[in-house]
N, CA, C and O atoms as a printed pandas DataFrame, in Angstrom:
     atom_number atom_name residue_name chain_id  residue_number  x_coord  y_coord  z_coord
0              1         N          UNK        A               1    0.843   -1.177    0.000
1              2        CA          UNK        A               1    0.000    0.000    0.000
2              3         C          UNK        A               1    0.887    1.238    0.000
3              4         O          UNK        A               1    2.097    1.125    0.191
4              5         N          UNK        A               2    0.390    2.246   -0.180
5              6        CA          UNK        A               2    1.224    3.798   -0.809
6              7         C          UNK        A               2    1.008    4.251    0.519
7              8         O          UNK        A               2   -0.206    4.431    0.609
8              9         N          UNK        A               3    1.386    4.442    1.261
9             10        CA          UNK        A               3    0.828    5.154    2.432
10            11         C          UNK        A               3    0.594    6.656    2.076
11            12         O          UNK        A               3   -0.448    7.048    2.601
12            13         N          UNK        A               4    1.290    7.708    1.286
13            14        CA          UNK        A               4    0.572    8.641    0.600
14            15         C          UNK        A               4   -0.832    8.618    0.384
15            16         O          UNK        A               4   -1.648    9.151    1.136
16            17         N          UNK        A               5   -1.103    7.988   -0.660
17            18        CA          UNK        A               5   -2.410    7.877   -0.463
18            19         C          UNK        A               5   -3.576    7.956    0.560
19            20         O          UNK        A               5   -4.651    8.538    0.415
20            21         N          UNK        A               6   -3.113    7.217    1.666
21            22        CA          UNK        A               6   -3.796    7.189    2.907
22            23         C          UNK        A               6   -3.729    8.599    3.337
23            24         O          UNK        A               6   -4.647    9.368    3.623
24            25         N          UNK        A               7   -2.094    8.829    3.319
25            26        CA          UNK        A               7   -1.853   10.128    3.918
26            27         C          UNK        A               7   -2.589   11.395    3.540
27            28         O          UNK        A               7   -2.699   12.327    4.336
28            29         N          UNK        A               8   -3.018   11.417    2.496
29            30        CA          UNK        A               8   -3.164   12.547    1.691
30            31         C          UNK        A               8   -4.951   12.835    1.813
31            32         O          UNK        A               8   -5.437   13.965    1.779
32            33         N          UNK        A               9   -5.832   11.443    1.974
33            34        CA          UNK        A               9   -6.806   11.260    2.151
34            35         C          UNK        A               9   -7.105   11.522    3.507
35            36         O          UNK        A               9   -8.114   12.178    3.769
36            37         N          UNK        A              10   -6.390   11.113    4.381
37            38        CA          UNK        A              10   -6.385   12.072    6.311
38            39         C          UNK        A              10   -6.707   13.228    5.949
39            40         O          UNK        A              10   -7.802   13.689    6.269
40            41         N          UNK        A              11   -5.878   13.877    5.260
41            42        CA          UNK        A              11   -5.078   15.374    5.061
42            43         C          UNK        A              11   -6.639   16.450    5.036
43            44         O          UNK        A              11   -7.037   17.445    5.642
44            45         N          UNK        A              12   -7.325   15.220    3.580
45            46        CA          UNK        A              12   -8.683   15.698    3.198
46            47         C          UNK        A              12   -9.627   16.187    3.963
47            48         O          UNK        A              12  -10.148   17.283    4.168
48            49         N          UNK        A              13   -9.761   14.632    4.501
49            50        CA          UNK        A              13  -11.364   14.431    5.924
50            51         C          UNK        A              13  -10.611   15.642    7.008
51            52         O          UNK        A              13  -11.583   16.311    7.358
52            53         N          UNK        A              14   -9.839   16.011    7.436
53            54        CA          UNK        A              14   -9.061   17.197    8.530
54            55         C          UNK        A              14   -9.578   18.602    7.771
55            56         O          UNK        A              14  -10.031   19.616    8.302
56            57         N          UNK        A              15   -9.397   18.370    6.607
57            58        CA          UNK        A              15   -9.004   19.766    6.131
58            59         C          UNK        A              15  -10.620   20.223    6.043
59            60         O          UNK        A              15  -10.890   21.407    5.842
60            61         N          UNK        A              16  -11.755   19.144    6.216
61            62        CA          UNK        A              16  -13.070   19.610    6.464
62            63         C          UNK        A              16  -13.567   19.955    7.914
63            64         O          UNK        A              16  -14.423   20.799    8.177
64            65         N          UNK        A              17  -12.656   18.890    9.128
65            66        CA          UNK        A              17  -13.323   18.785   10.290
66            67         C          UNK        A              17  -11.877   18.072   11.013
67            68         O          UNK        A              17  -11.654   16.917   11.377
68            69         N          UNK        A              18  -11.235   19.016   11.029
69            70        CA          UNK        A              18   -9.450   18.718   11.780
70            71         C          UNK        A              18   -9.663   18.513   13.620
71            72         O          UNK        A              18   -8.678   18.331   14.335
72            73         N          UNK        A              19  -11.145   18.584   14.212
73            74        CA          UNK        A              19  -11.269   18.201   15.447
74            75         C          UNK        A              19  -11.374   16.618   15.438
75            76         O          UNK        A              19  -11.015   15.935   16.398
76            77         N          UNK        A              20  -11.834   16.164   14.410
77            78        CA          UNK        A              20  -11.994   14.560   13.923
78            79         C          UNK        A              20  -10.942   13.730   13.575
79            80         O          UNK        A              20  -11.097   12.575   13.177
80            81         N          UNK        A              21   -9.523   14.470   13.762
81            82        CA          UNK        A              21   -8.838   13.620   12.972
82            83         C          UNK        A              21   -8.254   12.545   13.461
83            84         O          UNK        A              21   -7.714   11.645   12.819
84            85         N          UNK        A              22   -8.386   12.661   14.790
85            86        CA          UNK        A              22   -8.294   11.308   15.388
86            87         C          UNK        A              22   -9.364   10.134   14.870
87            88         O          UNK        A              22   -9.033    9.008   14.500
88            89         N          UNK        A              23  -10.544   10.590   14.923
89            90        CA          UNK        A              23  -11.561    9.554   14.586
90            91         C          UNK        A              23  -11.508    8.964   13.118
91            92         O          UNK        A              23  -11.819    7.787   12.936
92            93         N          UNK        A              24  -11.160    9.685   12.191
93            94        CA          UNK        A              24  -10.672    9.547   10.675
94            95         C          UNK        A              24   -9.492    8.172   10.617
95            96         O          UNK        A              24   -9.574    7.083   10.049
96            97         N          UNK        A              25   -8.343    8.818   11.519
97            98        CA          UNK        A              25   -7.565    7.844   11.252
98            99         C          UNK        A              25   -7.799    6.406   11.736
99           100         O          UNK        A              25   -7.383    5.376   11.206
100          101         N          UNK        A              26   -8.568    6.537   12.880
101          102        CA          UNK        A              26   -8.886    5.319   13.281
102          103         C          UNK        A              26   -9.834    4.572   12.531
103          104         O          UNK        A              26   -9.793    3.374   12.253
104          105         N          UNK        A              27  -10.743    5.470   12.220
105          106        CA          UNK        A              27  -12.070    4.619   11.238
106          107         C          UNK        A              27  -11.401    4.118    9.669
107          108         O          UNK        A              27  -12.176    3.421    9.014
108          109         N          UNK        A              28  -10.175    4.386    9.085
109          110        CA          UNK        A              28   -9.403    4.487    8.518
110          111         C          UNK        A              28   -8.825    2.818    8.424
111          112         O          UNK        A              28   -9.053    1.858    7.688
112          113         N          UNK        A              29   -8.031    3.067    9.510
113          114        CA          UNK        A              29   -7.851    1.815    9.809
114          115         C          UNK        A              29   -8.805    0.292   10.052
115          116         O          UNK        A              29   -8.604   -0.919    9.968
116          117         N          UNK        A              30   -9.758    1.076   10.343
117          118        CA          UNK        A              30  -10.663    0.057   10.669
118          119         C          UNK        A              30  -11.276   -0.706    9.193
119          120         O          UNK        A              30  -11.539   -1.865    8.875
120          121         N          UNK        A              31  -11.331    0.518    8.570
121          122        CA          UNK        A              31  -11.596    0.445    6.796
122          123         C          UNK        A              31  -10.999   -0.639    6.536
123          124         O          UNK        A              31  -11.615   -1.654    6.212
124          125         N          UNK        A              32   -9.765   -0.580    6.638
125          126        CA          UNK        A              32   -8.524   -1.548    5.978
126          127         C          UNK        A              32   -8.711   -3.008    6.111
127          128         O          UNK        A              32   -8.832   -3.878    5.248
128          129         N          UNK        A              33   -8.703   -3.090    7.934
129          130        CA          UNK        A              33   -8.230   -4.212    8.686
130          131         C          UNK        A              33   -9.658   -4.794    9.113
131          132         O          UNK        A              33   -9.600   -6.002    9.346
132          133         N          UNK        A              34  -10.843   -4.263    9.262
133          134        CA          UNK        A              34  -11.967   -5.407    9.310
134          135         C          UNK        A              34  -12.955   -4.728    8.198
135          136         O          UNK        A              34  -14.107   -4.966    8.558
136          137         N          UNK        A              35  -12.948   -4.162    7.288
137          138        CA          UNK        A              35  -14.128   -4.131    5.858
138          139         C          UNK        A              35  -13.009   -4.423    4.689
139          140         O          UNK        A              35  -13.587   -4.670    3.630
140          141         N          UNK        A              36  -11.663   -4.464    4.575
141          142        CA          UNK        A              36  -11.382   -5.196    3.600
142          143         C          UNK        A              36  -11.520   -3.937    2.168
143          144         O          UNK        A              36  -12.052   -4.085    1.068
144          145         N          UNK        A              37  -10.666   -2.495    2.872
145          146        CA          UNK        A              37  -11.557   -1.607    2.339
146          147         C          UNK        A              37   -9.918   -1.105    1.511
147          148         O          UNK        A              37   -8.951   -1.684    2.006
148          149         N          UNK        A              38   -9.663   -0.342    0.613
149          150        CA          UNK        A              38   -8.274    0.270    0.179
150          151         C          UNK        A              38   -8.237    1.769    0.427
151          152         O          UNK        A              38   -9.201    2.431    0.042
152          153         N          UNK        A              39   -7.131    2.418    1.085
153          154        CA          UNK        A              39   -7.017    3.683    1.783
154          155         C          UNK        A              39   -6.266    4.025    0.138
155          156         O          UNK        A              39   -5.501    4.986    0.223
156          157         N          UNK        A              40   -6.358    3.343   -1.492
157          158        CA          UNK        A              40   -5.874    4.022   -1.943
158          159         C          UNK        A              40   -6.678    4.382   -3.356
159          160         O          UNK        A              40   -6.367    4.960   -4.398
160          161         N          UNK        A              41   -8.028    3.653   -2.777
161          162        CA          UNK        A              41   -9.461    4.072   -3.669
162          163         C          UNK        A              41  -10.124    5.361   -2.922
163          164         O          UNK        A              41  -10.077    5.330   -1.692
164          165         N          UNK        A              42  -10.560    6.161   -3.359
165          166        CA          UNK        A              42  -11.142    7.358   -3.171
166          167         C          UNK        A              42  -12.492    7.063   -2.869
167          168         O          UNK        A              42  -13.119    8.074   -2.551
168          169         N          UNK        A              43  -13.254    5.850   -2.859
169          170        CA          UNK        A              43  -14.441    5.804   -2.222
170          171         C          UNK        A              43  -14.435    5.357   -1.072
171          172         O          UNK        A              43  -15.460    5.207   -0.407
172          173         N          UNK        A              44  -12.905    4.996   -0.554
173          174        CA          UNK        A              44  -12.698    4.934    1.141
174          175         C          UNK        A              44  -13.536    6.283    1.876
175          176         O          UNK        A              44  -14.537    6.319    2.592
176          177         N          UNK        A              45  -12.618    7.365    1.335
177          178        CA          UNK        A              45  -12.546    8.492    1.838
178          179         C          UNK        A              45  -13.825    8.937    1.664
179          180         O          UNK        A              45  -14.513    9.002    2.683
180          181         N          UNK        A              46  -14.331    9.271    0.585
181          182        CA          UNK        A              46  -15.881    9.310    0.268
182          183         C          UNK        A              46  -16.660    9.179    1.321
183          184         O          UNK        A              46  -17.402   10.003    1.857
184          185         N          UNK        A              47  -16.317    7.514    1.707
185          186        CA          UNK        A              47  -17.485    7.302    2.708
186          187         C          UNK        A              47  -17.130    7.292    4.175
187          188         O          UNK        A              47  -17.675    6.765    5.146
188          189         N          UNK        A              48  -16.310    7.855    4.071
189          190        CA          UNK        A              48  -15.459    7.961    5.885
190          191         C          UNK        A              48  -16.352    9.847    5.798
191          192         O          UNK        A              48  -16.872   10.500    6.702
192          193         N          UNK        A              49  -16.202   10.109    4.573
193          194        CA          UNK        A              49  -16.563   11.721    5.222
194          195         C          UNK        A              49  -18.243   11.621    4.930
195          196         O          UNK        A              49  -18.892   12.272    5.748
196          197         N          UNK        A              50  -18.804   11.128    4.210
197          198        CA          UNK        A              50  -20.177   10.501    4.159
198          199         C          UNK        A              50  -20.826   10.421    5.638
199          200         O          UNK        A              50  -21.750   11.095    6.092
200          201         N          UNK        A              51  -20.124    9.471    6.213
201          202        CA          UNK        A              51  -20.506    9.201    7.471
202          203         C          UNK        A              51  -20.521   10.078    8.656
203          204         O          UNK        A              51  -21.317    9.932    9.583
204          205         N          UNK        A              52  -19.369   11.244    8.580
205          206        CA          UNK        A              52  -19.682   12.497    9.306
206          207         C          UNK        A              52  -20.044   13.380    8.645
207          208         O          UNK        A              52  -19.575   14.499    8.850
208          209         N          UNK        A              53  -21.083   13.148    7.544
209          210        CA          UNK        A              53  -21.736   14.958    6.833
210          211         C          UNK        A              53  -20.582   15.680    6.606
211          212         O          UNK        A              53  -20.466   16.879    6.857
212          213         N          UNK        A              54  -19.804   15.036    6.180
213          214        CA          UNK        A              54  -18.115   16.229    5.151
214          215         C          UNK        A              54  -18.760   16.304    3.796
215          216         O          UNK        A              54  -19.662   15.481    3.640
216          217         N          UNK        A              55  -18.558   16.952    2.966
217          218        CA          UNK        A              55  -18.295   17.088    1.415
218          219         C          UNK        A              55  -17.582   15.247    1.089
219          220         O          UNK        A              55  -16.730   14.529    1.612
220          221         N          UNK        A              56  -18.299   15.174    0.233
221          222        CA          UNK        A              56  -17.435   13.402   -0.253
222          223         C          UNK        A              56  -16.833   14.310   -1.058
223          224         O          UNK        A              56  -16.110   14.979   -0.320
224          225         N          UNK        A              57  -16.744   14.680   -2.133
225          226        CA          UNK        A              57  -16.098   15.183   -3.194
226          227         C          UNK        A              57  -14.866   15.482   -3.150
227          228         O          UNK        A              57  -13.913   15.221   -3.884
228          229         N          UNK        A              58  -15.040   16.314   -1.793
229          230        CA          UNK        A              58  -12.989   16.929   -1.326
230          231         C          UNK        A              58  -12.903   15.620   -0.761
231          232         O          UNK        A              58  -12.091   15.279   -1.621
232          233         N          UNK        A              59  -13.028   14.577   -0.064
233          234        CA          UNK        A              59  -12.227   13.605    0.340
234          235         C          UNK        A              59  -11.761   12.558   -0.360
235          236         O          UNK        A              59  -10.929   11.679   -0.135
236          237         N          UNK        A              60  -12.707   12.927   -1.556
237          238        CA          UNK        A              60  -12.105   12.073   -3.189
238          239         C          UNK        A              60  -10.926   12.046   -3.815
239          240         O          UNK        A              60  -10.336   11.178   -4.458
240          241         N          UNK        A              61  -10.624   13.444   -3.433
241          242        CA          UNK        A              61   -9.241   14.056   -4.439
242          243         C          UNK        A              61   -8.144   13.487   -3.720
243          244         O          UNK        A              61   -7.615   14.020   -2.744
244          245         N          UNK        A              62   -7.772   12.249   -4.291
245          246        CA          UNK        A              62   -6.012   12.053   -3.546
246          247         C          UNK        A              62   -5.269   12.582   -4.078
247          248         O          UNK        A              62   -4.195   12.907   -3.571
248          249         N          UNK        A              63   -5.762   12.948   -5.809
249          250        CA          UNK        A              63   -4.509   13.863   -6.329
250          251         C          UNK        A              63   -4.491   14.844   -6.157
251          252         O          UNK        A              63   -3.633   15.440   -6.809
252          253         N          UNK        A              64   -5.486   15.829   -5.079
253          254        CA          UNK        A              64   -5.284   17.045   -5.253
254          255         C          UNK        A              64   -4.026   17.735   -4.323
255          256         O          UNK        A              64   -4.007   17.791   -3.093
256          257         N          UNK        A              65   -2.951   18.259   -5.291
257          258        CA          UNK        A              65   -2.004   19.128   -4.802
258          259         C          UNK        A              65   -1.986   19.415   -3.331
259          260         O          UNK        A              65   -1.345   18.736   -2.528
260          261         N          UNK        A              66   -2.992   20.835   -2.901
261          262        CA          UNK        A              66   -2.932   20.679   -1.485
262          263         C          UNK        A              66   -2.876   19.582    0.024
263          264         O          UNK        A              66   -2.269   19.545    1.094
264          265         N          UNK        A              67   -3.872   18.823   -0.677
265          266        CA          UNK        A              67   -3.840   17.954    0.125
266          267         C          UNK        A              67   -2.665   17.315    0.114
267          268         O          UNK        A              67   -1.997   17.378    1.147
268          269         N          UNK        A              68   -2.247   16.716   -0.799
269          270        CA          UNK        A              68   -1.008   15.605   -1.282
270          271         C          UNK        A              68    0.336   16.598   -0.267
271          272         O          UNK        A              68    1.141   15.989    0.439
272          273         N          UNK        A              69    0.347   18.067   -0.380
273          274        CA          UNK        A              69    1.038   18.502    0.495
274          275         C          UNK        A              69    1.140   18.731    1.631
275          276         O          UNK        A              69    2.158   19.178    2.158
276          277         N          UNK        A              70    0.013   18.440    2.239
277          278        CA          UNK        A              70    0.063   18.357    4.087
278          279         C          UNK        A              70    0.363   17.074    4.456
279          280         O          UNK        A              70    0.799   16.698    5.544
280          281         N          UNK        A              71    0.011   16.191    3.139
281          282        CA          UNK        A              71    0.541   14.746    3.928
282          283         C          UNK        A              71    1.695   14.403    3.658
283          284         O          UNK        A              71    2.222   13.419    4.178
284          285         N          UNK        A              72    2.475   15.425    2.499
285          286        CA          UNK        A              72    3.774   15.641    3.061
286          287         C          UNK        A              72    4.760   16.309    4.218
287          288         O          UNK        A              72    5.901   16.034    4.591
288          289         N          UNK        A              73    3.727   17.384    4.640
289          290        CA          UNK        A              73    4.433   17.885    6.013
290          291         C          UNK        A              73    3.768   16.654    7.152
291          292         O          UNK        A              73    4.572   16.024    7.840
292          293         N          UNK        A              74    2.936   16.503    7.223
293          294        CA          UNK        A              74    2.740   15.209    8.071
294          295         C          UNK        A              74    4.100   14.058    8.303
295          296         O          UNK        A              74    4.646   13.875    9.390
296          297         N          UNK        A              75    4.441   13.421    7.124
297          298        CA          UNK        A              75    5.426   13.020    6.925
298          299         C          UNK        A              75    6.705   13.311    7.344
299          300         O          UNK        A              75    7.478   12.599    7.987
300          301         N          UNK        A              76    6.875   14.594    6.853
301          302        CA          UNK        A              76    8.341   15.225    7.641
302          303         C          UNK        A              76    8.020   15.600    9.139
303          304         O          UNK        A              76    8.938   15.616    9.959
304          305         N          UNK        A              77    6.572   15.936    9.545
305          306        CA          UNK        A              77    6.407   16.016   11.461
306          307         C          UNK        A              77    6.902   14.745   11.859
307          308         O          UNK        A              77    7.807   14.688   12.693
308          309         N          UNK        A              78    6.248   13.370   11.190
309          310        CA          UNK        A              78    6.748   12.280   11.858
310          311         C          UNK        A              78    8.116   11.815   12.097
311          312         O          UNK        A              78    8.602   11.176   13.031
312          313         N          UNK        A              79    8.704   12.378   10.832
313          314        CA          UNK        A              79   10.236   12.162   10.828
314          315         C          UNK        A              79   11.044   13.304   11.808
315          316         O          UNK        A              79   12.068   12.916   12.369
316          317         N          UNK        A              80   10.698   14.372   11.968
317          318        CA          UNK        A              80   10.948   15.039   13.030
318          319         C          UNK        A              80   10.974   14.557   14.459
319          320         O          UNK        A              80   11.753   14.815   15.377
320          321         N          UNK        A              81    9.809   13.714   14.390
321          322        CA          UNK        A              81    9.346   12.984   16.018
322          323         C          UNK        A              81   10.679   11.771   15.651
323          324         O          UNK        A              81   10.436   10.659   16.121
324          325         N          UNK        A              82   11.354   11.830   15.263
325          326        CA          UNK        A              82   11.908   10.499   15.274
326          327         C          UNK        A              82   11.432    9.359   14.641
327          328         O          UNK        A              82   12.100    8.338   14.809
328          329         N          UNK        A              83   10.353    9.285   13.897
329          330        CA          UNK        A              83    9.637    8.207   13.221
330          331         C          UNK        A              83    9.715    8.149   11.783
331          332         O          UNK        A              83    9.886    9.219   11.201
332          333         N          UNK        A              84    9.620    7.092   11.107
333          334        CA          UNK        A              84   10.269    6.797    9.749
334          335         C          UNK        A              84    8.466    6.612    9.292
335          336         O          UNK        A              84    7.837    5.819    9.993
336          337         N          UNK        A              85    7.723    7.305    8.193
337          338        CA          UNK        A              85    6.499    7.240    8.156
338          339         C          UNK        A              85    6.510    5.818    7.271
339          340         O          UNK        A              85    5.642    5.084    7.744
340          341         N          UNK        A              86    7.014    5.353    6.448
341          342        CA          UNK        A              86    7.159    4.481    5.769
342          343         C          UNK        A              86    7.425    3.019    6.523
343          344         O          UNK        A              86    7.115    1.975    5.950
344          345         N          UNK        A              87    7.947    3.022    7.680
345          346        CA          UNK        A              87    8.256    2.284    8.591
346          347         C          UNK        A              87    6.926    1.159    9.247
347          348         O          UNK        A              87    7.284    0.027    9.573
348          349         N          UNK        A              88    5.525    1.524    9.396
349          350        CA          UNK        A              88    5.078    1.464   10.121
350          351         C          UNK        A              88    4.753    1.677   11.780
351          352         O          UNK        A              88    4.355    2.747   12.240
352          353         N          UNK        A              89    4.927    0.815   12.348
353          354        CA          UNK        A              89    4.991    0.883   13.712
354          355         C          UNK        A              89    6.089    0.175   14.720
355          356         O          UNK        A              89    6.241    0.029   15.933
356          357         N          UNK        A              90    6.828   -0.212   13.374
357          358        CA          UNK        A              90    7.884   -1.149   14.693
358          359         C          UNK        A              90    8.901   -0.619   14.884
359          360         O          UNK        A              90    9.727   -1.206   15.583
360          361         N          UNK        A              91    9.195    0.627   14.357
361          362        CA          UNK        A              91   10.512    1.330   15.167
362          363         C          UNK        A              91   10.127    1.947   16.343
363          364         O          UNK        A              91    8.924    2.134   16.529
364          365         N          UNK        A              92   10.975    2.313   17.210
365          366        CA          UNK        A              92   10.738    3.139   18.664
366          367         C          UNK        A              92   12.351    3.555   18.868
367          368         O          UNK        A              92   12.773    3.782   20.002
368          369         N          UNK        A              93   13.042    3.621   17.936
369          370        CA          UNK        A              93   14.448    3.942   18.616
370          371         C          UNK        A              93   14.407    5.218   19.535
371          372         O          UNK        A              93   13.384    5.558   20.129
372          373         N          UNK        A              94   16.095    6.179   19.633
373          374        CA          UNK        A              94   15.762    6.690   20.452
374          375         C          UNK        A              94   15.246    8.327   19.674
375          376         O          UNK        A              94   14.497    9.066   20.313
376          377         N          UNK        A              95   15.620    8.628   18.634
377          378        CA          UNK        A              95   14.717    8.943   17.809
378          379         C          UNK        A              95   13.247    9.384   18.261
379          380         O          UNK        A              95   12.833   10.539   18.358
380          381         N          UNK        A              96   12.719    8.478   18.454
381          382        CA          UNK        A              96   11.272    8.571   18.463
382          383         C          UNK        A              96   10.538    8.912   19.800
383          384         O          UNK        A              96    9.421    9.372   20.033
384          385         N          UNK        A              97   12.100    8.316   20.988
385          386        CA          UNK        A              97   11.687    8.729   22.417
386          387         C          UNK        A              97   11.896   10.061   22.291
387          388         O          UNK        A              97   11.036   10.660   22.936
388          389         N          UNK        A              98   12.662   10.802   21.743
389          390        CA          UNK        A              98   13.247   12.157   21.960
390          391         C          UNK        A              98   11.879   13.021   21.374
391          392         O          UNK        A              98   11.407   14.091   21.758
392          393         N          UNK        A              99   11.516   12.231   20.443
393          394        CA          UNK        A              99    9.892   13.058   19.690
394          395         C          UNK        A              99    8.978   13.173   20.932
395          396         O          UNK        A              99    8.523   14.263   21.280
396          397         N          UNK        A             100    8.656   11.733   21.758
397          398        CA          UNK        A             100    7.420   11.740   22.386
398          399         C          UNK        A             100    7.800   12.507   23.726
399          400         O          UNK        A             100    6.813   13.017   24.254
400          401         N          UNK        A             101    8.870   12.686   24.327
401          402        CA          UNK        A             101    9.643   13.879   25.461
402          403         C          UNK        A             101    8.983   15.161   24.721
403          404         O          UNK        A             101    8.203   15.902   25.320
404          405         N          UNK        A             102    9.304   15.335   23.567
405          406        CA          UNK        A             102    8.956   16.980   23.006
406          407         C          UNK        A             102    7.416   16.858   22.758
407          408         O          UNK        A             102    7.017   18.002   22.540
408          409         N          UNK        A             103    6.255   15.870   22.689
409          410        CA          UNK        A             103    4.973   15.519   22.788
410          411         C          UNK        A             103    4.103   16.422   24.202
411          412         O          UNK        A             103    3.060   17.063   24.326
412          413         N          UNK        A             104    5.670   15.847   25.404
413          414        CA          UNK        A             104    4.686   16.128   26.377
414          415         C          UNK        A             104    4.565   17.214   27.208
415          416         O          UNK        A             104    3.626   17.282   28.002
């Protein structure tokens, strides 16, 4: 999977209702790992913002420019925190402790 894609589609559902974006990413995931759903089809997103009354239309656009660019600064925040976005979840070096110290 492109994680861009995913990324860029967060970027979207936020850029309508950025108090949600916790709930996005999680319902996100949930998409993936129990509906069997692709974070790199645009009717993911569609219906993740469907479901909270967003615009589907803007959460369609994975190619759109803006978006595609916050989930590049997203990307470089994570790598800032010490985290490799491409990585998944199994790094924690110290890297990543030094991110979650500056977290708190």
């Amino acid at each position: 999977m492109d994680s861009r894609d995913a990324a860029t589609g967060l970027a979207a559902l936020r850029t309508q209702a950025p108090h949600k974006a916790l709930d996005f990413a999680h319902e996100m995931s949930h998409a993936v790992y129990h509906n069997d759903m692709s974070l790199t089809d645009p009717s993911t997103a569609t219906t993740l913002a469907a479901r909270h009354d967003l615009a589907p239309e803007t959460a369609a656009t994975l190619d759109d420019p803006a978006h595609r660019r916050q989930a590049e600064a997203d990307f470089a925040r994570a790598r800032g925190l010490g985290r490799n976005p491409g990585a998944g979840l199994a790094g924690s070096g110290a890297g990543a402790q030094r991110g979650l110290r500056r977290l708190r």
